[in-house]
N, C-alpha and C positions, 0 to 999 in steps of 0.2 A: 607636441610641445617643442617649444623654441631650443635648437642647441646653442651651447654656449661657450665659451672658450675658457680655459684656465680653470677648469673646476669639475671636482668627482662628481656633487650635487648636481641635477638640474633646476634650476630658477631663474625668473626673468632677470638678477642680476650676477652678473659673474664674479666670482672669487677669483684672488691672482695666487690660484694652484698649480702649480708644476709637479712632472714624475724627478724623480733623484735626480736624472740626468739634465734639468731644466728646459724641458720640453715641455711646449703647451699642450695641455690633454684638452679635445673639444668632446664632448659626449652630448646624445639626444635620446631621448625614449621616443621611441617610436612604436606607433600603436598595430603592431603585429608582431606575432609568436619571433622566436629567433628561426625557427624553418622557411619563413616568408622572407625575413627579410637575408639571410644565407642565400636562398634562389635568387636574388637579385647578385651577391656578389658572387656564387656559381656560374653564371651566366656571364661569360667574356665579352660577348660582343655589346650588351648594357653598357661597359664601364666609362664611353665616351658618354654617353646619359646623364652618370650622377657625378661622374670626378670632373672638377673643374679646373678648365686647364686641359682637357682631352678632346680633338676637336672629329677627328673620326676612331675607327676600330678594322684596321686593312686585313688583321688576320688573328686566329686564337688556335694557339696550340690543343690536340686534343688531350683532354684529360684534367686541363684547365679546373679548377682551382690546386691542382697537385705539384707537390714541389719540382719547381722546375720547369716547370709549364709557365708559357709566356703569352701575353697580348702585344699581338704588335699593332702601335697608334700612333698618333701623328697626333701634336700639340700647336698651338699657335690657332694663327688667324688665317682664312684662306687669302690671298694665295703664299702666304710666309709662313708656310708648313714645315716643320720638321718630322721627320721618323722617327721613331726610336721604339722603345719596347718597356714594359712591366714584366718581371719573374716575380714566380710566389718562391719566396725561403721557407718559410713554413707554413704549416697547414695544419691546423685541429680543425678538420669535420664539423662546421655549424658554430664555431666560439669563436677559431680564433685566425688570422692570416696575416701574415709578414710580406711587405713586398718590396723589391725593389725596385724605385719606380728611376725610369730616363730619361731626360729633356734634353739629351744634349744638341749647344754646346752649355749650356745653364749646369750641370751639371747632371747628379743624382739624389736619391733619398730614399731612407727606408720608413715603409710606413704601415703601422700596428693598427689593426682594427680588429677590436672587441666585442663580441654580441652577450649579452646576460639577460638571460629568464628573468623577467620581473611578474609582477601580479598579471593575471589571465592575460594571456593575448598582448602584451608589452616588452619590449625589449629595449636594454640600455646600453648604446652602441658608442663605445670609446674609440677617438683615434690619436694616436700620436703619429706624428713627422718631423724628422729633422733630414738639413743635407748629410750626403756621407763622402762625396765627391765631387769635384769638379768648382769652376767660380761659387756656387754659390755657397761654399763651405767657407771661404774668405768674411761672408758676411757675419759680424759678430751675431756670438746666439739669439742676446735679447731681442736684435733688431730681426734678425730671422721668425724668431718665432711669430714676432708683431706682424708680421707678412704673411708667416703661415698659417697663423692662427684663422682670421675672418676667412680664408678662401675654404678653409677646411670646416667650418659651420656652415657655408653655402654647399658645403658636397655632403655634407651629411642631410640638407634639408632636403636636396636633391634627390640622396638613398631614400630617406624615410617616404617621400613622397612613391616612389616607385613601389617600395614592398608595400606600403597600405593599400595603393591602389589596386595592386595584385592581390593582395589579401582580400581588399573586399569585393574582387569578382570571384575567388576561388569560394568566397561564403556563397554568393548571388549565384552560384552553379553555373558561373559564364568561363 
């Protein structure tokens, strides 16, 4: 199913929903258990994969997705790479992960992503992000979000694509 920006629902049209803090929430159902699709954000060296905007994965802390544990990645285009790094702030086991992600010199952002048990074999995967640092905190919210909203429905079609695929070779016994 298509994700969508601004809205707890999923439907082909979107609601202009925000959390309190007037953050755009993007959510998708994705058709695999929350276990399949958690091994995909488990899995440090994936996350230049499904986050857009992440252009390799140079190193992953062990222990990774634990707080404190970090990916180190590089953003941009090649050859106008930057360095910089993702930490997890928190960590629920399979629901829930907080990160603080780093573009600089663009700055930083914290970013919420949600996994919820839905009917067999589905999962309804919410993200929020907003900046918390740096230029691009300057940028007023609404137009922020307007920016970050589409990029963050292409990383969630991203994820979902990765954990179904994985899900349906772990059914295929491959």
């Amino acid at each position: 199913m298509p994700a969508t920006v601004n809205q707890l629902a999923v439907d082909e049209n979107p609601a202009a929903e925000h959390t309190d803090s007037g953050n755009a929430v993007v959510s998708r159902i994705v058709n695999a258990p929350p276990d399949a699709v958690w091994s995909v954000l488990a899995d440090g060296w994936l996350y230049a994969t499904w986050v857009v905007g992440a252009s390799r994965i140079r190193e992953v802390d062990h222990g990774w997705p634990q707080v404190g544990c970090r990916i180190h990645h590089s953003v941009g285009l090649w050859p106008a790479l930057i360095d910089d790094t993702t930490h997890v702030l928190a960590c629920r086991e399979g629901t829930e992960l907080l990160l603080k992600a780093r573009a600089w010199p663009a700055g930083e952002a914290h970013v919420r992503i949600t996994l919820t048990a839905e009917r067999a074999d589905h999962t309804t995967v919410r993200m929020v992000e907003d900046a918390t640092g740096g230029p691009g905190r300057l940028i007023p919210r609404p137009l922020r979000q307007a920016l970050i909203g589409p990029r963050n429905v292409e990383t969630l079609r991203r994820l979902a694509l990765l954990a179904e695929g994985r899900y349906r070779d772990r059914l295929a016994g491959r």
